[in-house]
N, C-alpha and C positions, 0 to 999 in steps of 0.2 A: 420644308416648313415655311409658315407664313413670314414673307420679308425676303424670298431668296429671287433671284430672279432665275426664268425656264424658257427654254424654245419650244416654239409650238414648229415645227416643220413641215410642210405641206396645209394647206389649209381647204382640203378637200373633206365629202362627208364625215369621215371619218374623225379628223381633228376640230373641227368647228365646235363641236359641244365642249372643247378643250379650253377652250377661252374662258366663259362663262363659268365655267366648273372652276377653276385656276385661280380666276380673278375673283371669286366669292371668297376665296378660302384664304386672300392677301398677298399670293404669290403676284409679283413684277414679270411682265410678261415681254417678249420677244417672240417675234414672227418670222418666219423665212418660207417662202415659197417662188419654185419657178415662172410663176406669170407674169406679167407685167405690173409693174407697182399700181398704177389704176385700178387695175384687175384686182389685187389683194385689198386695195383699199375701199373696195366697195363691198367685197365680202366682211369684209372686216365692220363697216357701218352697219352693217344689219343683224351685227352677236353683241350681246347685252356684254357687258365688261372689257370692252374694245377701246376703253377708256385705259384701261392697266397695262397697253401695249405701250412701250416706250421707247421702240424700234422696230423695224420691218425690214427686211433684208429682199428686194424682187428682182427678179430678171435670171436671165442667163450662170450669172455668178454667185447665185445666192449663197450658196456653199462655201463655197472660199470665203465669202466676208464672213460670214456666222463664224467660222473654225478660228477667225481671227479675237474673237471674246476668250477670256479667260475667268467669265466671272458666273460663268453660268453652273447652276447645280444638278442640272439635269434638261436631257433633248428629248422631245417627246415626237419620233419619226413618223411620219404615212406611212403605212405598211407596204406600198408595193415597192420603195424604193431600194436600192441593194446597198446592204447596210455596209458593205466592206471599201465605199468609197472613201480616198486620203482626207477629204476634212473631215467623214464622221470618224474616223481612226484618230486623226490628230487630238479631237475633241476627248474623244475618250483617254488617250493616254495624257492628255492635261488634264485629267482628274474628273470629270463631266459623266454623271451618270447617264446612260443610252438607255433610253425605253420608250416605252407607246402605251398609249390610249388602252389595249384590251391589259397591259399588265396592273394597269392602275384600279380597270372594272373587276379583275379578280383578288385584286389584292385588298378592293376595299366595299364592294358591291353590299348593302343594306340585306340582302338576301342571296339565300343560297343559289350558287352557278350550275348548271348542268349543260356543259360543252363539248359542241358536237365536231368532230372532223374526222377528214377522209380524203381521198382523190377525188370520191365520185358519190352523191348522192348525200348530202349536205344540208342543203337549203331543205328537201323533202323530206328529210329526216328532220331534221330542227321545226319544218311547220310541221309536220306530226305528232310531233314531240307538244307543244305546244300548243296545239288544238286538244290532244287527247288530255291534259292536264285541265285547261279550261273546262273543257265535258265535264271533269271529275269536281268543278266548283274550285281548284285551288287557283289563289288571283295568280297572272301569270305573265310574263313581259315578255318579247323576243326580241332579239337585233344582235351585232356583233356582221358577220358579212354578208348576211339578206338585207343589209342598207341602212339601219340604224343603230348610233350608240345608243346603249345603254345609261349614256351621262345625261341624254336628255329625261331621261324617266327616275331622277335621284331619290326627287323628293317625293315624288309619288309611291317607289318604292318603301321607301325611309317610314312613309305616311302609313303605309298598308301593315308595317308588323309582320308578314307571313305571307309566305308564296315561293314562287321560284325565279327566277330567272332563267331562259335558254338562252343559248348563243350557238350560233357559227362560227366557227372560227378555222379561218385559211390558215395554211403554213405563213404567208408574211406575218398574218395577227401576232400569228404565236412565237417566230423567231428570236424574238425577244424579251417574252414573258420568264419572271423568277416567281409564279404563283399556278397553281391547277386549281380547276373548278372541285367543287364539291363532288358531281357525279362528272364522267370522260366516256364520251362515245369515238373511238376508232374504227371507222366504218370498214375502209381498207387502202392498200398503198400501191399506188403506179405512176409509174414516171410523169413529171408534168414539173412546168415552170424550172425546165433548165435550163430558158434563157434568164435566168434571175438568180435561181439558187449553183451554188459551184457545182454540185452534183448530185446522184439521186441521194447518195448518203445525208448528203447534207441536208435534204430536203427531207429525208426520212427522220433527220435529226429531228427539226422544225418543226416536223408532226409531233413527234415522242414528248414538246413537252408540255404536252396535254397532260400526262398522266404523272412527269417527272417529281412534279412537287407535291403531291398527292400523300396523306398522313392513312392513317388506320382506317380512320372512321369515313373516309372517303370510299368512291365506288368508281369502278371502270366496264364496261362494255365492250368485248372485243372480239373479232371472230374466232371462228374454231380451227377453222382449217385454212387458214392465210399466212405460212409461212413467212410474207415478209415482214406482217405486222408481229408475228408473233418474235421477232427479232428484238421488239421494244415491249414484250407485254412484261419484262422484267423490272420495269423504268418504274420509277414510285413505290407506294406503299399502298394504293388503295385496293380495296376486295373484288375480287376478280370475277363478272357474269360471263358465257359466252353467248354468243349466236350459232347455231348451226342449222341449215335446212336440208341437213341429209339424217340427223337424226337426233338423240336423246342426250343432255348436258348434266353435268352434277346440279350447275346454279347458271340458271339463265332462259334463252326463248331457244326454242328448237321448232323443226317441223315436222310431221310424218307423211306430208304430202296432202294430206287433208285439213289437218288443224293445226295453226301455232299452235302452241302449248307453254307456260310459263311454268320454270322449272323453282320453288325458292330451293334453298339449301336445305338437305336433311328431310323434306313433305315432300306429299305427295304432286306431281305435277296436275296443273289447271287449264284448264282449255282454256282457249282466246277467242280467235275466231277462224271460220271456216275458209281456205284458203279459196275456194270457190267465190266465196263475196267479199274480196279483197275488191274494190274497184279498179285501183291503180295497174296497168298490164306491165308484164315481164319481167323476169326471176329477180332480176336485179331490184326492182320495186317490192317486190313479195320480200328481200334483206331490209330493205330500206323499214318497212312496216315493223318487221320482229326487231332491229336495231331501237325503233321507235317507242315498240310497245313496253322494249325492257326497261327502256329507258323511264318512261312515262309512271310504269309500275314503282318504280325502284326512287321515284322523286314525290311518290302519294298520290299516284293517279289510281283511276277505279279501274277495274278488266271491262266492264259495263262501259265503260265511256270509250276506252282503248277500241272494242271493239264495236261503236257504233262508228267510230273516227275511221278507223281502218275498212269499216264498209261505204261511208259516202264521200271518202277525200278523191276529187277526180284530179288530184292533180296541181301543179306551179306551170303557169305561161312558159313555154320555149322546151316543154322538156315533155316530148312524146306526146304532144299536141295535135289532134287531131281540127286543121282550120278550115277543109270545106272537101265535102267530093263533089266534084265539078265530071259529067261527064263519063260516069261510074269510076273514075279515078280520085283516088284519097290525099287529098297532101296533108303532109304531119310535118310540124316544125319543131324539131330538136337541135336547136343550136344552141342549149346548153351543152352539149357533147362538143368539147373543146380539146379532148383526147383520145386517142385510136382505143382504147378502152371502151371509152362512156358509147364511141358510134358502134364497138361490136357491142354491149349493153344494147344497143337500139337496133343492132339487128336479128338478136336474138327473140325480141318481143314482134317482130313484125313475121307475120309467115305468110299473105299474098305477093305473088312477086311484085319485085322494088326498083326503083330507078333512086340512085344514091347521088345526094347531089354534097361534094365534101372540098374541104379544103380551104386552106385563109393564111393567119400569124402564122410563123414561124415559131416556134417553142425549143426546138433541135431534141424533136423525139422521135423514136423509131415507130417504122410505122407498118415493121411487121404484124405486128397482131392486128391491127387493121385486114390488111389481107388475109389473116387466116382466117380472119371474119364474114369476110365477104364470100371466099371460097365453100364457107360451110352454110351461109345465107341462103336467102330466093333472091339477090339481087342480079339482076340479069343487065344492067347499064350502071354508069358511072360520069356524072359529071362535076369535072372537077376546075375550081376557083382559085385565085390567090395564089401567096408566097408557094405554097405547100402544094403547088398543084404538079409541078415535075416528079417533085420527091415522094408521093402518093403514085403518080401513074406505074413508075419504074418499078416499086413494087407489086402493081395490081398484073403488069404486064406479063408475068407466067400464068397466069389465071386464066387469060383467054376472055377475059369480061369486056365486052365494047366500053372504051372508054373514050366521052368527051371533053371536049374542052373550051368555055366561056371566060369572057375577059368581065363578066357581071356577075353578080348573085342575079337579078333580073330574068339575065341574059339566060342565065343555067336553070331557072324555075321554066322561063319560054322552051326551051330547048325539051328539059324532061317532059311539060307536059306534051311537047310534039311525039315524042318516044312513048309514050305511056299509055297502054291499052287501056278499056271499059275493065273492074276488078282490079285494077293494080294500083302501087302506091307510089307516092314521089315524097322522099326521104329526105327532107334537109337535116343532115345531120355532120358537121364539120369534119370532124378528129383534129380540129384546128380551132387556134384562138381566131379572133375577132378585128386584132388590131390594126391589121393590116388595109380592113376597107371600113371599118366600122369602130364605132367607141367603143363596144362593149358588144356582148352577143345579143344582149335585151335585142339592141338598137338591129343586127341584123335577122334576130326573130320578126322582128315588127316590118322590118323591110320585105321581107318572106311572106308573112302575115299580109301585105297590103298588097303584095304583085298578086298574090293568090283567089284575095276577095276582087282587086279588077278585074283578073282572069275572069272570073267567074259570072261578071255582071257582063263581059265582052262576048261572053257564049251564049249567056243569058237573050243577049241582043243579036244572036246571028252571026256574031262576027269569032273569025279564031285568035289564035296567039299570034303573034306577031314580034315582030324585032327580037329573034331566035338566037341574033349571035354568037352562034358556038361551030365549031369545026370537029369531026372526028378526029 
């Protein structure tokens, strides 16, 4: 309540609307973040009520001096940090409520939430979601982990009276959360962020509580045939839709191979749209759309708007990205695929033969299904990058696939397109994070993205690839 004093911790994207929001409402504010006091303090000059901070904790130790308050009523954490470190413990068993940013967006957002997660296919379901609603005329806001709070849009929401809100929301988001959105999409569940969470369980927890605080009159989306989600589809109270694209649901989106179909409960089922003018390619995009469409349907979107959305969405940057054919050769950049998952997803959709170019962050996930991926692909070479680039070979190695090896992302674009015939493709597509040579995967989409268009104006001009750097 107004008058108590809060930690804002981390003062990255995500917390920065925390200040302003915090400081309008009377709350005494406290900052702690790992950069350099400088560094904090110039972010800090450019959020309106940076006046209500009345300490800042920077550097190295920021943790330790924070856990040394006793006066604080509540911490409002960055989500990717791991929340089981000794001073956010200490804090909390001195009384210190532990929360974040999206618990506060659910528990108090001006309009109804409809939040989406999953392992894989996230961000493209949320702008679907979100495009298809806008089609349908209802006002419509996005953000939560496609890059923006929802704090910065309050009073615009507050202003508007009626619409929706979508969100993304990660397993960090939601680690924390004591509130569920109105509508819950559970896309599906596979291993990922084991270097963060203690285990898959606990990561499956994180997911779950999407749906956990969920009352009656609330709504869930979940698939039909994914054994591991269906482990949590007991979690809550909300009313239950499924997905399935192998056939026909009581209540929810199915396929029959030709047409989505929108099932409600108790009527008769409605076509969508025809699976053939889906734009987005490969099965896993054809879930992502029916995930979307029920979604869309089920928060007051039209079938008319769902399915004009579901015929012209080509697609989010980095994720089955067609950037140029150079030389009857295709490069596509998928370094949203950050899991031996999301890159079999990406080899499922590709069917000219492929030269796989994978590997980065370290996560400590298995990476058999990777392999069994490849095995059943057109991928005829493998070059591989980064942390993860042993622990991928060793399993590619009964397979018999040429595999190489670059000390560059650069180096590995030079390399495949030397490997890559007229008709064939070059596949960035990780099954690894990002962190290890890059901020973020954007940053190595666009690295990809730019060796690609050089390439291209290099050919253009006569000349080949060059600085190949890779070894078999």
């Amino acid at each position: 309540m107004a008058g108590e004093t809060v930690a804002v911790v981390g003062l990255g994207a995500n917390n920065q609307p925390l200040v302003p929001y915090l400081s309008r409402r009377g709350y005494r504010l406290v900052v702690a973040d790992r950069k350099p006091p400088d560094a904090v303090q110039a972010t800090l000059a450019t959020l309106e009520g940076h006046e209500a901070v009345e300490a800042v904790y920077a550097g190295p130790d920021y943790l330790e001096r924070l856990s040394e308050r006793t006066d604080l009523a509540a911490v409002y954490l960055t989500p990717g940090m791991v929340k089981t470190q000794p001073p956010i413990l200490k804090l909390k068993a001195g009384g210190t409520r532990i929360t974040c940013e999206t618990d506060l967006v659910l528990a108090s957002c001006p309009l109804p939430v409809v939040g989406i997660t999953g392992s894989a296919g996230k961000s493209t379901t949320t702008t679907l979601v979100g495009l298809a609603l806008k089609a349908s005329g209802v006002p419509t806001w996005m953000g939560g982990n496609l890059g923006r709070s929802l704090l910065w849009d309050w009073e615009a929401m507050a202003a508007s009276g009626h619409g929706v809100a979508v969100l993304e929301l990660s397993s960090f988001q939601l680690e924390l959360v004591e509130h569920s959105p109105w509508g819950a999409v559970f896309l599906n569940l596979t291993p990922n962020h084991l270097d963060v969470h203690e285990s898959f369980e606990a990561y499956g927890m994180a997911k779950s509580r999407i749906l956990a605080y969920q009352g009656r009159r609330d709504w869930a989306v979940l698939p039909a045939r994914d054994p591991v989600v269906e482990q949590y589809a007991g979690v809550g109270q909300g009313r239950r839709y499924r997905v399935d694209l192998e056939g026909p649901v009581e209540a929810g989106m199915w396929s029959d191979g030709e047409w989505l179909w929108w099932q409600p409960a108790g009527q008769a089922a409605q076509p969508v749209v025809a699976v053939s003018a889906i734009r987005l390619i490969g099965r896993h995009n054809l879930a992502n759309v029916a995930y979307a469409a029920a979604a869309a349907l089920l928060a007051g979107g039209r079938r008319e708007a769902v399915a004009q959305v579901a015929r012209e969405f080509g697609g989010l940057p980095h994720r089955l990205e067609t950037v140029a054919t150079v030389k009857g050769v295709t490069f596509i950049n998928d370094s949203i695929a950050t899991t031996p998952e999301r890159t079999a997803a990406a080899l499922g959709a590709v069917t000219a033969p492929a030269i796989l170019i994978a590997g980065g962050y370290d996560k400590h996930l298995d990476y058999t299904p990777l392999a069994e991926a490849v095995a059943k692909s057109t991928v005829r070479a493998v070059v591989l990058i980064g942390a993860t680039r042993e622990k991928i070979a060793t399993v590619l190695d009964p397979l018999g696939v040429q595999v190489f090896r670059a000390e560059s992302l650069e180096g590995a674009a030079a390399l495949a397109a030397a490997e890559a015939r007229a008709g064939e493709v070059v596949l960035l597509s990780p099954a690894s994070a990002s962190y290890d040579m890059f901020r973020d995967f954007q940053e190595r989409g666009e690295r990809f993205r730019r060796w690609v268009q050089d390439y291209k104006a290099r050919v253009g001009e006569g000349r080949g690839a060059d600085g190949l750097g890779g070894t078999p």
